[in-house]
C-alpha positions as CSV (number, residue, x, y, z in Angstrom):
1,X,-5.3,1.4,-14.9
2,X,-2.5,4.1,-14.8
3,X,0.5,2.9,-12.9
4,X,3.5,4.9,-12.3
5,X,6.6,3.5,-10.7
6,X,9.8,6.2,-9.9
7,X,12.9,4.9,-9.4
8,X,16.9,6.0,-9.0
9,X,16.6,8.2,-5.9
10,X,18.7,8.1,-3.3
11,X,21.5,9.8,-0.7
12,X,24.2,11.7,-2.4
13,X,26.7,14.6,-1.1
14,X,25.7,17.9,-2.6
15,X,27.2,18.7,-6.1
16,X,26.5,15.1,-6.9
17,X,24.3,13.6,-9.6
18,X,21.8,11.2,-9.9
19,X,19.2,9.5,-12.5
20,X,15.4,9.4,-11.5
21,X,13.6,6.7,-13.7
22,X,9.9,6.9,-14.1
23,X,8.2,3.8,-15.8
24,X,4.3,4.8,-17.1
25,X,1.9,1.7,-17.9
26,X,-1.9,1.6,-18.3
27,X,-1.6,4.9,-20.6
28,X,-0.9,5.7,-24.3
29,X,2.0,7.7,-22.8
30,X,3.1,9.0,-26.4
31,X,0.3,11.4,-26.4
32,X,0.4,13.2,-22.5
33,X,3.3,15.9,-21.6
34,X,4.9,14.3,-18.6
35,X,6.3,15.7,-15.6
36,X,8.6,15.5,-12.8
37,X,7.3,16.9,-9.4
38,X,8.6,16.7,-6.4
39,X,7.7,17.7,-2.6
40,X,9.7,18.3,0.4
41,X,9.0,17.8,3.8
42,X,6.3,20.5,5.2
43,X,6.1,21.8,1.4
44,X,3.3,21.9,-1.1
45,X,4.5,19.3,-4.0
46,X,5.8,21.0,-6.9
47,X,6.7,20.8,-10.6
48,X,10.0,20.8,-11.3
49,X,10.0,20.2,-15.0
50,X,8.2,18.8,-17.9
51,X,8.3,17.8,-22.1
52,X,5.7,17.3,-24.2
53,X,5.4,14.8,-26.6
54,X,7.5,16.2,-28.9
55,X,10.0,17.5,-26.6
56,X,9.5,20.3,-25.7
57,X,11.2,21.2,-22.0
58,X,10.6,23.3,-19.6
59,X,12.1,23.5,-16.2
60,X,11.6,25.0,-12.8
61,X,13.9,28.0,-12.1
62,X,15.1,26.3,-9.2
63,X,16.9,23.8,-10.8
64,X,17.3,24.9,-14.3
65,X,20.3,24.9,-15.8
66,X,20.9,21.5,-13.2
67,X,18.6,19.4,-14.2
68,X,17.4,17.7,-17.7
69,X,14.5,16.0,-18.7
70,X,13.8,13.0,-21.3
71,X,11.8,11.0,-22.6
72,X,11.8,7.4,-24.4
73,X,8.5,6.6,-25.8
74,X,9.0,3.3,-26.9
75,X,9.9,2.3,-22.8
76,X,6.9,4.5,-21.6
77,X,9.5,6.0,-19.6
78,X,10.5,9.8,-18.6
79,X,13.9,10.6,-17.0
80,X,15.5,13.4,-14.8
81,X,18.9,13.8,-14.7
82,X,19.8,16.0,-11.4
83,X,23.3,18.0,-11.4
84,X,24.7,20.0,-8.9
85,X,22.5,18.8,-6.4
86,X,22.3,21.1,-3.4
87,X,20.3,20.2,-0.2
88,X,17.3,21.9,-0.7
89,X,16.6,19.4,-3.6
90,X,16.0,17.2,-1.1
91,X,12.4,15.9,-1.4
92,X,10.4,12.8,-2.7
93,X,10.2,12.6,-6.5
94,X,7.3,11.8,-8.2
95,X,6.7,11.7,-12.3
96,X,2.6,12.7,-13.0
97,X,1.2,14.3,-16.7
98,X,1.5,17.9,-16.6
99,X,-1.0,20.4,-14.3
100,X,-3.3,21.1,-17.0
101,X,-5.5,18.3,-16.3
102,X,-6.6,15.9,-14.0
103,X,-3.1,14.0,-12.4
104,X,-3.1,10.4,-12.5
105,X,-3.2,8.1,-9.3
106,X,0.6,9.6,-7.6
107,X,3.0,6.7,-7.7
108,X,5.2,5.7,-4.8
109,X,7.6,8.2,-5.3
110,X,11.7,8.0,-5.0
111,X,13.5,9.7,-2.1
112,X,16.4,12.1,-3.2
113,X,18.6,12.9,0.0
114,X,21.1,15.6,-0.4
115,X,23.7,15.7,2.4
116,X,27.2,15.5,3.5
């Protein structure tokens, strides 16, 4: 059973940074492109950015040039690093395989608040 568990989220003044964690079990999670979505109160849920399993990136244009994605295979685990956060990147997180197929069970999520 696929269990994903996001982590890191929290309240922070905008400009500030944080580290979302996302911890994959139940899935040979070397093999699947990973993503970060995320989804904002009244708002469809939306990708944000992704890498496949060898890295390669892409990112929303919202938050490129802000935000980085990773990987570490060995943990099952996919990061996003948020820069410059501004308000409207407020939203619950959540980490998913990419769009092209079928999503996985959506975990919990992790609240990212961006206010002064």
């Amino acid at each position: 059973q696929v269990q994903l568990v996001e982590s890191g989220g929290g309240l922070v003044q905008p400009g500030g940074s944080l580290r979302l964690s996302c911890a994959a079990s139940g899935i040979p999670f070397t093999f699947y492109t990973m993503g970060w979505y995320r989804q904002a109160p009244g708002k469809q849920r939306e990708l944000v950015a992704s890498i496949t399993s060898l890295g390669s990136i892409k990112y929303a244009d919202s938050v490129k040039g802000r935000f980085t994605i990773s990987r570490d295979n060995a943990k099952k685990t996919v990061y996003l690093q948020m820069n410059v956060l501004k308000p409207e990147d407020t939203a619950i997180y959540y980490c998913n395989r990419d769009p092209s197929a079928p999503m996985w069970s959506w975990g919990q999520g992790t609240q990212v608040t961006v206010s002064s």
